[in-house]
LUMVOMAR-340397 format. One record per residue (C-alpha): x, y, z; residue number from 1. Coordinates in Angstrom, 3 decimals. Each point is the difference from the previous one (the first is absolute). Layout:
BEGIN
@c1=X	c2=Y	c3=Z	pos=NUM
...
//
This chain:
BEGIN
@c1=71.512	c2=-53.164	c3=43.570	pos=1
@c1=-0.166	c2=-3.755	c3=-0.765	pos=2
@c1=2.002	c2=-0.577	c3=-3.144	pos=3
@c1=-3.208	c2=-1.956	c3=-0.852	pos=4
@c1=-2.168	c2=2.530	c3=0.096	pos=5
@c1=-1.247	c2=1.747	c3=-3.148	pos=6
@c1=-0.895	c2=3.662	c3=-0.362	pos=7
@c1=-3.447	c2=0.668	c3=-0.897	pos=8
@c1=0.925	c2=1.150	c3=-3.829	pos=9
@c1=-1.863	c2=3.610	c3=-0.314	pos=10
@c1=0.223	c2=2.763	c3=-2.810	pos=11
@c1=1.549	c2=2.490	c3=1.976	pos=12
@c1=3.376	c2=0.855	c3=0.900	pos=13
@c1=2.036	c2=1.917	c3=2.885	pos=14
@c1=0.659	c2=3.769	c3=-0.802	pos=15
@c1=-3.866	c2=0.322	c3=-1.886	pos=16
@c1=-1.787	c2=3.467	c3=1.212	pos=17
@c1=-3.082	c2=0.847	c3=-0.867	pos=18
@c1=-1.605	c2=3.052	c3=0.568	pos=19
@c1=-3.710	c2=1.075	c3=0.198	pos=20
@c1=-2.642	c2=2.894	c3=-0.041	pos=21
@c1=-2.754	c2=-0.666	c3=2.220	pos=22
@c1=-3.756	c2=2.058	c3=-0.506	pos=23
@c1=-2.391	c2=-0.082	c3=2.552	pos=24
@c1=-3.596	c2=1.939	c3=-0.410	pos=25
@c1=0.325	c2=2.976	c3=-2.121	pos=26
@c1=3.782	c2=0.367	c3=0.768	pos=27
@c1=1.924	c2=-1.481	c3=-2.789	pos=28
@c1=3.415	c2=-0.176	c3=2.086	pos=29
@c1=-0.942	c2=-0.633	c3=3.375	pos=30
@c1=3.347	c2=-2.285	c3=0.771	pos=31
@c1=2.716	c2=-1.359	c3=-1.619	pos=32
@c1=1.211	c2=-3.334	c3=0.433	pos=33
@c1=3.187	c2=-2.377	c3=-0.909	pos=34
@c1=0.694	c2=-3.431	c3=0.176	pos=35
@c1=3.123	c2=-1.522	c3=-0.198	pos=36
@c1=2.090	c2=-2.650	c3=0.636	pos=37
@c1=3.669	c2=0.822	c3=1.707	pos=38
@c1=1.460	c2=-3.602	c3=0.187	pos=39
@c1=0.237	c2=-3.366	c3=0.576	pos=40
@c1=1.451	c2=-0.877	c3=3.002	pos=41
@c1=0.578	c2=-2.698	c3=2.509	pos=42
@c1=-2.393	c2=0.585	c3=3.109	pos=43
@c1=1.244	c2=-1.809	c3=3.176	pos=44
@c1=0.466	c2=-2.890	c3=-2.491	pos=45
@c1=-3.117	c2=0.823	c3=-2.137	pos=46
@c1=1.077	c2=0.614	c3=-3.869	pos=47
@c1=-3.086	c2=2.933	c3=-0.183	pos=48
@c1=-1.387	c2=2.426	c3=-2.377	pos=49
@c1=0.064	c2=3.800	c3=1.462	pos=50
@c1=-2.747	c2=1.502	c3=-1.281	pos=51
@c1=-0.658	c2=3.728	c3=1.379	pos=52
@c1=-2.963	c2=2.334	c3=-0.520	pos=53
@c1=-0.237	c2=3.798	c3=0.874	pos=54
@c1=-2.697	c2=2.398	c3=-0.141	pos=55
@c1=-0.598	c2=3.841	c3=0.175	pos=56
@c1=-2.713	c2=2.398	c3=-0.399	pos=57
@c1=0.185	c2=2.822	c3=-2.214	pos=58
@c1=-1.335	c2=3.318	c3=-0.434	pos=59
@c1=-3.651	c2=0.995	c3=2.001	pos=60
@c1=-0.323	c2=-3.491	c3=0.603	pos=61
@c1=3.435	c2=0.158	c3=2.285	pos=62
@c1=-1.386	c2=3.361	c3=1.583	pos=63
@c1=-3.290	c2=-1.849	c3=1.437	pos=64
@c1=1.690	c2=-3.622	c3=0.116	pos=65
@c1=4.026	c2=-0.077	c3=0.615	pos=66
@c1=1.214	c2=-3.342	c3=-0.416	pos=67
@c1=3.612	c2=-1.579	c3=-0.877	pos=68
@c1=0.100	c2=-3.817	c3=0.341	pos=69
@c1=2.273	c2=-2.531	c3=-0.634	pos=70
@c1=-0.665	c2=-3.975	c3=-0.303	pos=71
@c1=2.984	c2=-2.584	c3=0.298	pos=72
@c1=-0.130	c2=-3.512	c3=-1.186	pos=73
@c1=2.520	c2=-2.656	c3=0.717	pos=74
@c1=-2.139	c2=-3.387	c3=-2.055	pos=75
@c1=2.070	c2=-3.033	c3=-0.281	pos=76
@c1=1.018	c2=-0.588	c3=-3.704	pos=77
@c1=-0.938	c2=-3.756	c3=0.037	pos=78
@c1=-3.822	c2=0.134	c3=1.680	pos=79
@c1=-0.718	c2=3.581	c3=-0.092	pos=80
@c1=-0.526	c2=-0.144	c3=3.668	pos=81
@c1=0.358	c2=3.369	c3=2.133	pos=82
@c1=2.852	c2=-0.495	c3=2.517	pos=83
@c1=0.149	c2=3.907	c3=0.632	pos=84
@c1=-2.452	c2=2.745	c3=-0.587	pos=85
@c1=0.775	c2=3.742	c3=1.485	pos=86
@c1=-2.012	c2=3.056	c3=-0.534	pos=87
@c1=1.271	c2=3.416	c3=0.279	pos=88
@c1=-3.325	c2=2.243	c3=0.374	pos=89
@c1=-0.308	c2=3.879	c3=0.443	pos=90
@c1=-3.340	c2=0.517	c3=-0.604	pos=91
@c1=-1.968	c2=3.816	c3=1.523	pos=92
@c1=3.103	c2=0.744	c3=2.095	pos=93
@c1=0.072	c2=-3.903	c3=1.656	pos=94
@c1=2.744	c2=-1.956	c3=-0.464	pos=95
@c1=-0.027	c2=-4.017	c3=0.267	pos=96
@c1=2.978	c2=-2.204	c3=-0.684	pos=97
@c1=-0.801	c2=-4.117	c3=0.500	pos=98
@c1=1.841	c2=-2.778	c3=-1.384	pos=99
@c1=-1.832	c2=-3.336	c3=-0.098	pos=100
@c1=1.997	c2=-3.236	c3=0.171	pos=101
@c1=-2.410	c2=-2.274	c3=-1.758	pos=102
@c1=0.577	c2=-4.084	c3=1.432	pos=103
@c1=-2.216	c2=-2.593	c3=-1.058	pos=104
@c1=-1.489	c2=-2.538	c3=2.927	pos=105
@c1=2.614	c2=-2.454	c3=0.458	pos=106
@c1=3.085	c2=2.088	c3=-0.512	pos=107
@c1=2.468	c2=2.368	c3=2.046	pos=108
@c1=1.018	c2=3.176	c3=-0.670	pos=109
@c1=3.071	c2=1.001	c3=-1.459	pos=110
@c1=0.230	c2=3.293	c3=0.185	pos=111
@c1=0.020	c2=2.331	c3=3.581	pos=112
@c1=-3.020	c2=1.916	c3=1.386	pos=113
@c1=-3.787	c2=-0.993	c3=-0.092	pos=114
@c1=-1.293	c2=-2.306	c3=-2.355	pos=115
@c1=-3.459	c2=-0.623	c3=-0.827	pos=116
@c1=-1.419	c2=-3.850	c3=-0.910	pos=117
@c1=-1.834	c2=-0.868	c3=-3.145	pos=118
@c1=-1.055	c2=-2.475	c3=-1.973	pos=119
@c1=3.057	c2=-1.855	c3=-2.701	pos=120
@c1=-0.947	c2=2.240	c3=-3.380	pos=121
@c1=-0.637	c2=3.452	c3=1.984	pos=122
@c1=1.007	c2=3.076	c3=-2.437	pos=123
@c1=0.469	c2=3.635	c3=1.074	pos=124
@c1=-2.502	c2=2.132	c3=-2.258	pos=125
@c1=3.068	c2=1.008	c3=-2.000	pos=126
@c1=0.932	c2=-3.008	c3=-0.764	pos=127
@c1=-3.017	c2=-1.308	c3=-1.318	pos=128
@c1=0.015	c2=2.738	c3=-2.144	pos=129
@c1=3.252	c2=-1.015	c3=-1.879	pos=130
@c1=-1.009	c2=-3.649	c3=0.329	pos=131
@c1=-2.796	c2=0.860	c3=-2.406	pos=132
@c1=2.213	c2=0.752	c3=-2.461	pos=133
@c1=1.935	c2=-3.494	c3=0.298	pos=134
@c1=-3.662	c2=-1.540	c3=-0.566	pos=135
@c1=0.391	c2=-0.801	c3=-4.228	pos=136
@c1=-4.013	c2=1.315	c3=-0.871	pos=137
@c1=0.275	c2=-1.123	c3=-3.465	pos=138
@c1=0.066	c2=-3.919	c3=1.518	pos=139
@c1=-1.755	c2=0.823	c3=3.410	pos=140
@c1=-3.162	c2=1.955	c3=1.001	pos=141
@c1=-0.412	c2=0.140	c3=3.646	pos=142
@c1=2.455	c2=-0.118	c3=2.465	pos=143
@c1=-0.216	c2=0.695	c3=3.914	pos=144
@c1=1.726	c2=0.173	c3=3.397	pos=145
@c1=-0.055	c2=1.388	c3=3.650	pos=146
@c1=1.591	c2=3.671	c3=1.028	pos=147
@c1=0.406	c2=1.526	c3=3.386	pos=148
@c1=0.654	c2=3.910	c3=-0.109	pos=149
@c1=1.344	c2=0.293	c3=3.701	pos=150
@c1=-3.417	c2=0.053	c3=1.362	pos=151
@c1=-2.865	c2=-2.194	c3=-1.927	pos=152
@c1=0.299	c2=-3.092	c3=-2.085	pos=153
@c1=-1.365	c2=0.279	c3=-2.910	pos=154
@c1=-0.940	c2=-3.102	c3=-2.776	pos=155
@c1=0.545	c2=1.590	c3=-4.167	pos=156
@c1=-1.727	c2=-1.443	c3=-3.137	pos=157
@c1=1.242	c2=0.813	c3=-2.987	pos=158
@c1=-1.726	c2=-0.726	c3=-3.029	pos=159
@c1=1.213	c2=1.016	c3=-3.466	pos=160
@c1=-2.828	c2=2.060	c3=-1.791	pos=161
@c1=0.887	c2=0.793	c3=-3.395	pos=162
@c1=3.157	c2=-0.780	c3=-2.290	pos=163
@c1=1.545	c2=2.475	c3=-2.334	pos=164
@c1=-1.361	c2=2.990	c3=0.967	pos=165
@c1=1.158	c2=3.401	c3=-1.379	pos=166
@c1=0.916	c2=2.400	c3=2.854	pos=167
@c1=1.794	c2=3.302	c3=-0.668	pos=168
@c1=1.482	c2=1.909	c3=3.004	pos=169
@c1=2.574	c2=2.732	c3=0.508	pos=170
@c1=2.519	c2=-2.452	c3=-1.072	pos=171
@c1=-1.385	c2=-1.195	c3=-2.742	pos=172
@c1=-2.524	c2=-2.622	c3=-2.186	pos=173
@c1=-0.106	c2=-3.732	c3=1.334	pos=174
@c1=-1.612	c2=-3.034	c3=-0.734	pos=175
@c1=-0.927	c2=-1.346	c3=3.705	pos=176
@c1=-1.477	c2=-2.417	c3=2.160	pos=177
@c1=-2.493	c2=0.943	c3=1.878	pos=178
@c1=0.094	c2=-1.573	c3=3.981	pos=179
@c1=-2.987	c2=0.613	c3=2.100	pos=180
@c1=0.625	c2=-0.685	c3=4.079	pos=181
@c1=-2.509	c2=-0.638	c3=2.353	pos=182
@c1=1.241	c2=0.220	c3=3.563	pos=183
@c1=-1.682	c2=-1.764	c3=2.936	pos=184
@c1=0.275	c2=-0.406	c3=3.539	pos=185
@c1=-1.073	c2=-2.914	c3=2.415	pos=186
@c1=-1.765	c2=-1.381	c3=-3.438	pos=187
@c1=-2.189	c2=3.027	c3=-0.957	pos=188
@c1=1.054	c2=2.825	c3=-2.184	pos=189
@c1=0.700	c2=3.252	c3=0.606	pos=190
@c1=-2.928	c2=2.390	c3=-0.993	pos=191
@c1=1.231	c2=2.840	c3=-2.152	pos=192
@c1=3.763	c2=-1.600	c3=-0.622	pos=193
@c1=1.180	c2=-1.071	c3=-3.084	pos=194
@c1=2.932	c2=0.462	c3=-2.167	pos=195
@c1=1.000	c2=-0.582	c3=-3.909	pos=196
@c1=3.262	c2=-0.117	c3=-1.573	pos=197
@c1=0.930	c2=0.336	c3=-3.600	pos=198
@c1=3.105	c2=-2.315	c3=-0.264	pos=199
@c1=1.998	c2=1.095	c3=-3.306	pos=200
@c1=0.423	c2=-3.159	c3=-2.844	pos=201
@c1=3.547	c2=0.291	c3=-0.057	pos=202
@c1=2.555	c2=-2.166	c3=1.604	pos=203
@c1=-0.401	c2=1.798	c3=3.459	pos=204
@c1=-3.180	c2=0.392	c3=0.263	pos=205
@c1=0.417	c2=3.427	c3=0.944	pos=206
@c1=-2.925	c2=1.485	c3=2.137	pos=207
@c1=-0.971	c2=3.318	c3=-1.798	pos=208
@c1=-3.361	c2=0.504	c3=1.228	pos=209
@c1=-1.602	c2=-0.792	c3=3.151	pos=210
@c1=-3.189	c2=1.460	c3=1.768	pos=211
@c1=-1.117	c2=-0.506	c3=3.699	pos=212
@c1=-4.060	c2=0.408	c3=0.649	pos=213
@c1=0.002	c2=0.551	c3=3.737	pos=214
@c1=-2.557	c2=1.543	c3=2.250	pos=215
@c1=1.473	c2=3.320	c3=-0.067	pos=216
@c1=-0.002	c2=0.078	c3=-3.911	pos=217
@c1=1.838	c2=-1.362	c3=-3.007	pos=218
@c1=3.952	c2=0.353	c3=-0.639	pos=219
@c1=0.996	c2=-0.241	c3=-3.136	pos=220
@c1=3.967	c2=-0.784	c3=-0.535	pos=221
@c1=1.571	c2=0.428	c3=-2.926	pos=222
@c1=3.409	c2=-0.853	c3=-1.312	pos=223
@c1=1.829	c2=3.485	c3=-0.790	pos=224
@c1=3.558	c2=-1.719	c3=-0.537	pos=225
@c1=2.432	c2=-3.425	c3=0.226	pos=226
@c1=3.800	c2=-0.518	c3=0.280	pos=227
@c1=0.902	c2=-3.520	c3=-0.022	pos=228
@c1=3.622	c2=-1.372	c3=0.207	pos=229
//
């Protein structure tokens, strides 16, 4: 990386896991859910973030639906670009495995296999996720940026909706930040899609509460537990 060239500065670190219980309808644990961040590594001469989310269904809910999923993020430290996304998906007895090289008009790849060209700013959905946390709410109230998820591209607004709110999940009582995100495509938004996350008011802004309203239902995701380095 160009000595230059400044990391974005975020409130996370390399080694956090967090770990969720996710309700859906009338089953309280439907899925459970971790993110976490393994390292920070250099990427065919990217300094990136490697953010990783997995996914499993639990209980009836796995009976009817079996699903184990995991999402891989490789964002560049200084832009929060996505240079590589891969997704590991075993979902009803189907397995997918794709990894996207992400390379913005203009630019060559770096990396080896098939790369797919987007516009300069381009985040993986995971990404975008942890760049919402780098976004400081108390000074800032909307933010918003362009995602591709290996198939669509997608445009996310988020708006901040209410400071200092209490929220008490498994883990515990917070004061939080509420984010609302409205996702669009091709300019008009998605009917039935929208997600919130609580942000925690501590130093990093720790995600303990989200909830997804999709067509299929609401997901609620709650924080059950942290380890941070």
């Amino acid at each position: 990386m160009n000595a230059a060239t400044k990391e974005m500065p975020v409130p996370f670190r390399a080694g956090e896991k967090l770990d969720y219980n996710i309700s859906w309808s009338s089953f309280s644990t439907a899925a459970s859910a971790e993110l976490s961040i393994p390292e920070q590594r250099i990427l065919y001469g990217w300094q990136t973030w490697h953010f990783r989310a997995t996914a499993h269904t639990e209980g009836p809910v796995r009976t009817l639906f079996p699903i184990d999923d995991e999402l891989d993020s490789y964002t560049d430290a200084a832009t929060f670009e996505s240079h590589i996304y891969q997704t590991y998906l075993n979902e009803l007895g189907r397995k997918s495995n794709q990894t996207f090289q992400f390379i913005p008009e203009g630019q060559t790849p770096r990396a080896p296999g098939p790369a797919i060209v987007v516009l300069a700013g381009t985040r993986d959905p995971l990404g975008a996720f942890y760049e919402l946390r780098s976004v400081d709410w108390q000074r800032q109230n909307d933010a918003s940026t362009r995602v591709y998820d290996g198939s669509h591209f997608y445009e996310l607004q988020a708006s901040k909706e209410a400071s200092s709110e209490a929220v008490e999940v498994s883990a515990g009582k917070f004061s939080a930040t509420r984010i609302g995100v409205q996702v669009s495509e091709q300019g008009k938004s998605l009917s039935g899609v929208h997600f919130t996350v609580w942000l925690a008011d501590n130093s990093s802004r720790t995600p303990v509460l989200m909830q997804a309203d999709m067509p299929f239902g609401t997901l609620r995701i709650e924080m059950i537990a942290s380890s941070t380095p």
